[in-house]
C-alpha positions in Angstrom: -11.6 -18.1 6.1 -14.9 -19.2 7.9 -17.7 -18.0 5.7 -21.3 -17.3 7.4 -23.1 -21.1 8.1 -26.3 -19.7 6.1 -24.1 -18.5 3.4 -22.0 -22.3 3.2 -25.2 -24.0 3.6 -26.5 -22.3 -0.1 -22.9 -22.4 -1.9 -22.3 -25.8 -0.7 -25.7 -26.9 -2.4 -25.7 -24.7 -5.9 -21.7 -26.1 -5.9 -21.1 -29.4 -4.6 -17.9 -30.6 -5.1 -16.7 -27.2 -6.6 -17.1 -25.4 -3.7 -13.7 -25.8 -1.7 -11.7 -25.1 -5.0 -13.9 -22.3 -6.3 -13.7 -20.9 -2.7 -10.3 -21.5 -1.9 -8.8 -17.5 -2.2 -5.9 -17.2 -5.2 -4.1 -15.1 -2.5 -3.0 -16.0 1.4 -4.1 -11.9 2.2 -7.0 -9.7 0.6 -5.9 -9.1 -2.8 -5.5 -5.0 -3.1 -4.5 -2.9 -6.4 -4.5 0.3 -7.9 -6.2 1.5 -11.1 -4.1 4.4 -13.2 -6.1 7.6 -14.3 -5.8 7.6 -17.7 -6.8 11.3 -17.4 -2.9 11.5 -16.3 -1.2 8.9 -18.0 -0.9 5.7 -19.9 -0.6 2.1 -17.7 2.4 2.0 -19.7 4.1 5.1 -18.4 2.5 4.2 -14.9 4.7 0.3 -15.4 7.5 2.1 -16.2 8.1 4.8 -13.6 6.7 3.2 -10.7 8.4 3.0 -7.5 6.5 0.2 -6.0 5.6 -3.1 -6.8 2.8 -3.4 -9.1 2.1 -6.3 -11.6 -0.4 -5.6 -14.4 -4.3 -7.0 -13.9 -6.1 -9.7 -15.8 -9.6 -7.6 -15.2 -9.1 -4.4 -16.4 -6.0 -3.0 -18.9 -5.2 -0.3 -16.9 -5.2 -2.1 -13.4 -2.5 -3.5 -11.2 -2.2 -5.5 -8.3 -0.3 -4.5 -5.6 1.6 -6.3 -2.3 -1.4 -7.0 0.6 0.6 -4.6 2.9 1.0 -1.2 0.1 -0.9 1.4 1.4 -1.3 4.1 -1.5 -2.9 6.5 0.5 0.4 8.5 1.2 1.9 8.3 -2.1 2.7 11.5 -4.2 0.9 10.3 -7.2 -2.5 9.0 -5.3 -2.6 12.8 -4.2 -2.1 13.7 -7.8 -5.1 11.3 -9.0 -2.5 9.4 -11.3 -4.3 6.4 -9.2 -7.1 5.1 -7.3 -6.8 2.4 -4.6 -9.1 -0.4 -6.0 -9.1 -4.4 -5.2 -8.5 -5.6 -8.7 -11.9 -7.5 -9.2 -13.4 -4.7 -9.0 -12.0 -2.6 -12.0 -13.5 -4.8 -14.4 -17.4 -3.5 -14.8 -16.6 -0.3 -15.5 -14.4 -1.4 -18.3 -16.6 -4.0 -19.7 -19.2 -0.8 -20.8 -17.2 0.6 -23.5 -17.3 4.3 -23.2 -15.7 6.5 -25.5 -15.1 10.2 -25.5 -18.4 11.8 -26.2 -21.1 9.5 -24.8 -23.4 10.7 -21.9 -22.4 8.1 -19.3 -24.5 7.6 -15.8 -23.6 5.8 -12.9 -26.3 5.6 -10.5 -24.3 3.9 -7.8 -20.8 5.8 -7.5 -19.3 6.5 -4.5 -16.5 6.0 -3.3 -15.5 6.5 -6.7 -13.3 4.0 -8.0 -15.8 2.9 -11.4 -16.9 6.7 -11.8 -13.4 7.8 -12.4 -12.5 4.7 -14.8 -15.7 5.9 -16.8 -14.5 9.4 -16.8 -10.8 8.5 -17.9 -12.9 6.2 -20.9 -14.7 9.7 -21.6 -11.2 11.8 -21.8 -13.0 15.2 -20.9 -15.5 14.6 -23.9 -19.3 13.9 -23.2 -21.1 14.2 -19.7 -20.8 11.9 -16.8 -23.2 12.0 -14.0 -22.2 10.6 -11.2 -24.9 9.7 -8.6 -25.1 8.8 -4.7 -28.0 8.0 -2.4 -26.0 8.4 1.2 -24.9 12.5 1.6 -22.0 11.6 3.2 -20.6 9.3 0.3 -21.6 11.8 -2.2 -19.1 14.4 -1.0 -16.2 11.3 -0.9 -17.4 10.9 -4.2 -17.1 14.5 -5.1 -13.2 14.8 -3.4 -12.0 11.6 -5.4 -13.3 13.1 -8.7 -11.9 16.4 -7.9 -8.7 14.2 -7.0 -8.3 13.0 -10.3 -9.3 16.1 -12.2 -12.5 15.5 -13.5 -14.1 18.3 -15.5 -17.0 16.7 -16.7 -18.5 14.9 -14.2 -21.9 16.1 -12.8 -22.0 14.9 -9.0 -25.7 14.6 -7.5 -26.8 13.1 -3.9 -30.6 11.5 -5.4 -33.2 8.4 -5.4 -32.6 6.7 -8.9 -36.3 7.4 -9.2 -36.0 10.5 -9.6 -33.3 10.8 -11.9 -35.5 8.7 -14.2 -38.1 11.1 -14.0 -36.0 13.9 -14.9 -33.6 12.3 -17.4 -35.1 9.3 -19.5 -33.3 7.9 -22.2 -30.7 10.6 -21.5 -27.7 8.5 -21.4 -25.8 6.2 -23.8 -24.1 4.2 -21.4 -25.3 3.4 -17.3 -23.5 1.6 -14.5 -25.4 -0.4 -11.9 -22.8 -1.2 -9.4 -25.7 -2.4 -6.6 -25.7 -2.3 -3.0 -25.1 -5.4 -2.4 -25.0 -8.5 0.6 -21.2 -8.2 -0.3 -20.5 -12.1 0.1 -17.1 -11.3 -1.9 -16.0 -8.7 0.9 -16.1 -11.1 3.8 -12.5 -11.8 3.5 -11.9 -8.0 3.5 -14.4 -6.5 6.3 -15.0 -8.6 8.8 -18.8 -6.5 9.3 -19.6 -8.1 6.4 -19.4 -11.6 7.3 -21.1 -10.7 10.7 -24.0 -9.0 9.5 -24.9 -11.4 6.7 -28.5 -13.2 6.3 -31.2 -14.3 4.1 -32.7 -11.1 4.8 -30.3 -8.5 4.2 -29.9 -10.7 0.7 -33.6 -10.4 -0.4 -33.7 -6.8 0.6 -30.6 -6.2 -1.5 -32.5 -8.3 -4.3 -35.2 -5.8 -4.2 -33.0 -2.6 -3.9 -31.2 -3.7 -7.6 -34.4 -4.3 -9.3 -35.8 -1.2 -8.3 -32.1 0.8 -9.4 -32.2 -1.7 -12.4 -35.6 -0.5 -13.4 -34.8 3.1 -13.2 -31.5 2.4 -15.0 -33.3 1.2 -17.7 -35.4 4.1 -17.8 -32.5 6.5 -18.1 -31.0 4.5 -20.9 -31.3 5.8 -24.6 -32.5 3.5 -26.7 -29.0 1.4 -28.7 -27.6 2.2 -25.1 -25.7 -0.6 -22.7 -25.7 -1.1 -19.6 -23.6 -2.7 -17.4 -24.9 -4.2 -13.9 -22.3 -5.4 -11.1 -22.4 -6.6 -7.4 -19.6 -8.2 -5.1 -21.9 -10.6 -4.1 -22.4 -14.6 -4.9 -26.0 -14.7 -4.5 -28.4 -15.6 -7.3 -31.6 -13.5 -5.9 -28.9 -10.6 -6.3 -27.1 -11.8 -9.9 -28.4 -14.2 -12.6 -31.5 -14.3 -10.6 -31.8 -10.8 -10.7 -31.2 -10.5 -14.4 -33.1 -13.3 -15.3 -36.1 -11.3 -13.5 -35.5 -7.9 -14.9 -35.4 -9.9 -18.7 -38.2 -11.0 -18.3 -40.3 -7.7 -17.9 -38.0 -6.3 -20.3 -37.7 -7.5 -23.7 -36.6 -4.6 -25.0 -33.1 -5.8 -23.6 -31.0 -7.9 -24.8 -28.0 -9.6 -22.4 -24.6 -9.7 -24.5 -22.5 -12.8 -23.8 -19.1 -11.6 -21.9 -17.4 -15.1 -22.5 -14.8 -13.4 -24.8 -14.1 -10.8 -22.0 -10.8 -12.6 -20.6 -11.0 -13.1 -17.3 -13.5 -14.9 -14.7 -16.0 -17.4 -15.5 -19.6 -17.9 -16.6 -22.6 -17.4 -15.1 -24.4 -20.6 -13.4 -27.1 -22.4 -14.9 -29.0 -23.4 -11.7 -29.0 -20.1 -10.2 -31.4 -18.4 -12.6 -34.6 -20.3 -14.5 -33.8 -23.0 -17.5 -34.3 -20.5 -20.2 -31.9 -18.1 -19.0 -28.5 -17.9 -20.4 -26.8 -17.7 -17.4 -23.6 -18.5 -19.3 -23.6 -14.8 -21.0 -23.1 -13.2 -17.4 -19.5 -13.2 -16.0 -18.1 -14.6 -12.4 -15.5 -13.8 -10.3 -14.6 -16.0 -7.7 -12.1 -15.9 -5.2 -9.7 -18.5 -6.5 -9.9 -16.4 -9.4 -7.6 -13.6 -8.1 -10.5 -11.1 -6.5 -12.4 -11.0 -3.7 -15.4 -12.2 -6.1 -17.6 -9.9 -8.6 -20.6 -11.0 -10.8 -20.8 -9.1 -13.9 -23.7 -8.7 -16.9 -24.0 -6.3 -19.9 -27.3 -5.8 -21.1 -28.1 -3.9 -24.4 -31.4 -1.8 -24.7 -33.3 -2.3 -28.6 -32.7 0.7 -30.8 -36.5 1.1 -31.7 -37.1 0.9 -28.1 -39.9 3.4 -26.9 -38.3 6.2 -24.6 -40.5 9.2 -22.8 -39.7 12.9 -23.8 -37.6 14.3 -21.4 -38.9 18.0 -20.2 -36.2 20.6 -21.6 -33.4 21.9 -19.6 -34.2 26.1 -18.0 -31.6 28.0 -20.3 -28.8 28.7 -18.1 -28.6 32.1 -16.8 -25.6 34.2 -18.0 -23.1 35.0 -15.6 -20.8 38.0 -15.8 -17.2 36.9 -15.5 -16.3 39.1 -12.4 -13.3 41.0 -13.4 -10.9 40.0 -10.9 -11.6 36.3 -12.4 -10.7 37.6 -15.8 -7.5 38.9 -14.6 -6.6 35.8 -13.2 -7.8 33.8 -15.7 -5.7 35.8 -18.1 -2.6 35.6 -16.5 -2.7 31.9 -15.3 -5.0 30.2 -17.6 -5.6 31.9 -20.8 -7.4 29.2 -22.3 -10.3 29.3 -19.4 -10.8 32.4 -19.3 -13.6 32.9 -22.1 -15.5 29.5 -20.2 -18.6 30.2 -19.7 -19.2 31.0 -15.6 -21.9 29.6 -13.0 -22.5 30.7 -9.5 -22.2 28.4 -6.9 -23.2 30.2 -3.9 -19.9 32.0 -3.1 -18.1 30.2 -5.3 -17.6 30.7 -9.2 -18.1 27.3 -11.2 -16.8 25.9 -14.6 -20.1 24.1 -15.8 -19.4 20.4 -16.9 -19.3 21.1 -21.0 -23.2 19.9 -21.9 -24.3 20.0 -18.6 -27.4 22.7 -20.1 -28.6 20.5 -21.9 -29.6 18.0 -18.9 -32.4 19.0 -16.4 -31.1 18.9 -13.6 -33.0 22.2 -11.9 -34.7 20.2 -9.0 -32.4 17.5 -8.2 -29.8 17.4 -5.7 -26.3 18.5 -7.4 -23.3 18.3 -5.1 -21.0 20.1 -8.0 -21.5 20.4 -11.6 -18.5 20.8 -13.1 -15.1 22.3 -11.7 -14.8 25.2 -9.0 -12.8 27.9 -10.0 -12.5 29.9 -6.9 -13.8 33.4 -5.3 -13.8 36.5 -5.0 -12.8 38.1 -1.6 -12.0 41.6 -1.2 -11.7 42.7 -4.6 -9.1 39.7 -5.1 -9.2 36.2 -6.7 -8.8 33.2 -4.6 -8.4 30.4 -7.0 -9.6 26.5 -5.6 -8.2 23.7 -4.8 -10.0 22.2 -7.6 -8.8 24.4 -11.0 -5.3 23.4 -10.0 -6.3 19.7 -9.8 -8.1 19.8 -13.0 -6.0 22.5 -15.1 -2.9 22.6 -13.4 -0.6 20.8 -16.4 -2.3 24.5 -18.2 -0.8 26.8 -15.3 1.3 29.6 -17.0 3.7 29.7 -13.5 4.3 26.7 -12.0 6.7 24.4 -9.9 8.0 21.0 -11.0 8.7 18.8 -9.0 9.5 14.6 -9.0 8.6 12.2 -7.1 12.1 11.5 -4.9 12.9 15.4 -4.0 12.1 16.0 -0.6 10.1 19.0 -1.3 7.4 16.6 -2.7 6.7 14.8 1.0 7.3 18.3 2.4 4.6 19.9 0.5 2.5 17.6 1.2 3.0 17.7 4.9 1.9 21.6 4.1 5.3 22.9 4.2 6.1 25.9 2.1 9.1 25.2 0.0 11.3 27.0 -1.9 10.6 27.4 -5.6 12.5 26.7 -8.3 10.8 26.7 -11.5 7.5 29.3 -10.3 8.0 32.9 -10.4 6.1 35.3 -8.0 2.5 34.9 -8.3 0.1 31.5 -7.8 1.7 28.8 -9.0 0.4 25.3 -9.8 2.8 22.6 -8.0 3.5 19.1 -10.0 5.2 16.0 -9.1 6.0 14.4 -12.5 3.8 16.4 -14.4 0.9 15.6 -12.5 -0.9 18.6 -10.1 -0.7 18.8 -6.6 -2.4 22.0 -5.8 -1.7 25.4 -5.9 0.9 27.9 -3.7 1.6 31.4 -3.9 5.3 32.3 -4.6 6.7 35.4 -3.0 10.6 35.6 -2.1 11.9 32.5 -3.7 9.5 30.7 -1.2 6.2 28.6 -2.0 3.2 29.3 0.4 1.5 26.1 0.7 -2.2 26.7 -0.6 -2.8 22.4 -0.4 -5.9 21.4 2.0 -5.5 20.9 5.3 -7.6 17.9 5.1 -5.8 16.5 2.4 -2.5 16.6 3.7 -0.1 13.8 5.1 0.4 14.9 8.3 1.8 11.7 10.3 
C-alpha cells in the first residue's frame, strides 16, 4: 500500500522505527465482517447456523470477520437484518459505551448505520435512540438499514448537532461521536480516500469534531458517557482532539480503555505532556482493522445541565377502523398502540418519543410505519413486518436453503405452505422478510422492489 507522502511524512516522524510494523496490514486484502443483530439472535446461534465462513472478532462480541471476497449483500439473512456488513474495527465504539435496555442513547453521527443498530440491539426495544444525520441523502440509508433490522425505537432525524443541543440538553444517558473524519484508516479500502488527503482536509475535520464534541457534550445528562471514534490516525483529529476538548471541559473525565481487549494505547507525543494519552484506545492496521481511534469520556454527576423546554403533548389520533381490524386479526398485541400521523401514512411512535422535543427539528421517522389506508382498506408496510413480523398471527416459514427463499426475494410469488389466506408475514429461519398476501395456495410478493435481488 502506498500511503499519501504528506501522510508518511507525519507517521514516519510521531513513529520512527514502529512505523513499517505498525503499518504493515494484519491481512493481504481489506479486512471485511459482519456484525449480528442481536435484535434477531444471539452470535452464538449466528456461529452455529451459518452457512459461510465467519470467525468470531476480537473488537466487539458479537462481530465476525469474514473472507475479503463475501459479499453479504445477497444473503437471506442481511435482508432479514440478522446482520450488518461492517469491517470489524469498526464494531468496537459502539460496544465500548455500555448501553442497556432503557437508557436514552444519541448518536449524532449515524449513517450508514452500522454503530446505530449495535446501540439499538444494546437497548433491546427498551429506552429511546435517536439516531442523527447531517447529509439528507444518508439519513434515508440510515432510516432503510434501521427499518432493515427492525428497529422500533429509534427516532431518525436529518439535523446540525447544534441544534439538537438546543432542543435536547442533558437528554441523553449515553452519546456516540463517530466523526467525519480524514479517514487515514480507509485508504486501503477507498482509493478516494488516499487521493483526496491533505493537511487541510485534516484540520477542517479537527474543527468539525470539536464543534460535534461540544454539542455532544451538551446533550449528555450529567453521570452520562460518551464515547468518541474516527477511522483516522491523526492527532489534531484524536488524542489531540480530546486533549483539547478536556481542557475546556472539566466536568469530564476520560476513562482508561486499557482493559478493553483489543488495540493499543493512545500515544503520548500526539497530545500535550499532561494528557493521558494512554487511556484512549488505537487500532492499527497490523492490528487486524483498517485502523480506529477510540476514547470514552464520562460527564461529572453534579455537572450543571440547562432545562430543556417541554415536549407539545402529542395529539390523539383515532385508530382508523380499518387499522383496528387489521390490527386485530394480525397483530393483536399492536393494536391498542397508541397511533401518529405521518402524512398518509399511520405511525407507531418510538415508546418515549413524547417526552423529547422534537416539534421543530428535522424527523425522517419516529418510530415504526404501520401502513395506510386506501379505499376503505388497510395496506400494511414494509416496515410492521420487518419489525413485528416474528408477532404475525398468519405467516410463512421458510429456511434458508428452500428455493422459495432466493425466489421471494427475486419478488416471485410462491406457494404457501404454512400462511393461510389473508397477509402473511414471510420468515427465513424465524427472521422477517416482508409481508405477501395469500390467496389460492399462492403468496403475492408484497417485498420492495428496491430491496429485491434482482441479478
Amino acid at each position: 500500500m502506498e500511503f499519501p507522502k504528506d501522510f508518511t511524512a507525519r507517521e514516519q516522524a510521531l513513529l520512527g522505527a514502529r512505523f513499517e510494523g505498525l503499518y504493515a496490514y494484519a491481512t493481504p486484502q481489506p479486512a471485511r465482517g459482519v456484525t449480528v443483530n442481536t435484535l434477531r439472535c444471539t452470535p452464538e446461534w449466528f456461529a452455529q447456523h451459518v452457512d459461510f465462513a465467519a470467525e468470531p472478532s476480537s473488537f466487539c462480541a458479537s462481530a465476525f470477520t469474514t473472507a475479503p471476497d463475501f459479499r453479504p449483500g445477497r444473503h437471506a439473512w442481511h435482508h432479514a437484518g440478522v446482520l450488518y456488513a461492517q469491517e470489524p474495527s469498526a464494531s468496537a465504539p459502539a460496544a465500548l459505551l455500555d448501553v442497556r435496555p432503557g437508557m436514552r442513547v444519541a448518536d449524532l453521527c449515524a449513517a450508514p448505520g452500522g454503530k446505530t443498530s449495535q446501540l439499538a440491539a444494546a437497548l433491546q426495544g427498551q429506552g429511546l435512540l435517536l439516531a442523527n444525520e447531517f447529509v439528507a441523502a444518508r439519513a434515508e440509508i440510515l432510516r432503510q438499514n434501521l427499518e432493515r433490522m427492525g428497529v422500533t425505537n429509534a427516532i431518525v432525524t436529518n439535523e446540525d448537532t447544534a441544534r439538537l443541543a438546543a432542543a435536547l440538553p442533558g437528554q441523553f444517558d449515553r452519546v456516540l461521536v463517530d466523526a467525519p473524519c480524514s479517514g487515514e484508516g480507509m485508504f486501503r479500502k477507498e482509493a478516494v480516500a488516499a487521493a483526496q488527503h491533505s493537511d487541510a482536509l485534516v484540520a477542517h475535520c479537527a474543527e468539525l469534531g470539536a464543534e460535534i464534541l461540544e454539542n455532544a457534550a451538551a446533550l449528555l445528562a450529567p453521570g452520562g458517557v460518551l464515547v468518541y471514534s474516527t477511522c483516522t490516525f491523526a492527532p489534531a483529529e484524536d488524542e489531540g482532539q480530546m486533549a483539547a476538548f478536556l481542557a475546556k471541559h472539566p466536568e469530564f473525565t476520560l476513562c482508561d480503555l486499557s482493559g478493553c481487549g483489543f488495540g493499543r494505547p493512545g500515544e503520548e507525543n500526539r497530545a500535550p505532556a499532561d494528557f493521558p494519552a494512554e487511556y484512549c484506545r488505537r487500532i492499527w492496521p497490523a492490528d487486524g482493522g483498517e485502523g480506529h481511534f477510540m476514547a470514552k469520556l464520562q460527564k461529572a454527576a453534579d455537572a450543571d445541565t440547562p432545562t430543556p423546554r417541554k415536549a407539545k403533548p402529542a395529539k390523539a389520533l383515532k385508530a382508523p377502523a380499518e387499522w383496528l381490524d387489521f390490527a386485530k386479526a394480525y397483530f393483536p398485541a399492536l393494536a391498542a398502540c397508541p397511533l401518529a400521523g405521518a402524512g398518509e401514512w399511520l405511525l407507531l411512535p418510538a415508546p418515549g418519543s413524547e417526552t423529547l422535543n422534537t416539534d421543530k427539528l428535522r424527523v425522517v421517522r419516529g418510530g415504526v410505519l404501520a401502513g395506510s389506508v386506501v379505499k376503505k382498506r388497510f395496506q400494511p408496510a414494509h416496515a410492521l413486518f420487518m419489525a413485528y413480523g416474528t408477532q404475525c398471527t398468519n405467516r410463512e416459514e421458510l429456511t434458508l436453503h428452500d428455493p422459495r427463499t432466493a425466489a421471494w426475494l427475486r419478488g416471485e410469488e410462491i406457494d404457501a405452505a404454512t400462511a393461510q389466506n389473508g397477509w402473511c408475514a414471510v420468515l427465513v429461519d424465524g427472521f422477517p422478510l416482508g409481508c405477501g398476501k395469500v390467496s389460492g395456495g399462492r403468496i403475492k410478493n408484497h417485498y420492495p422492489k428496491g430491496l429485491r435481488n434482482l441479478q
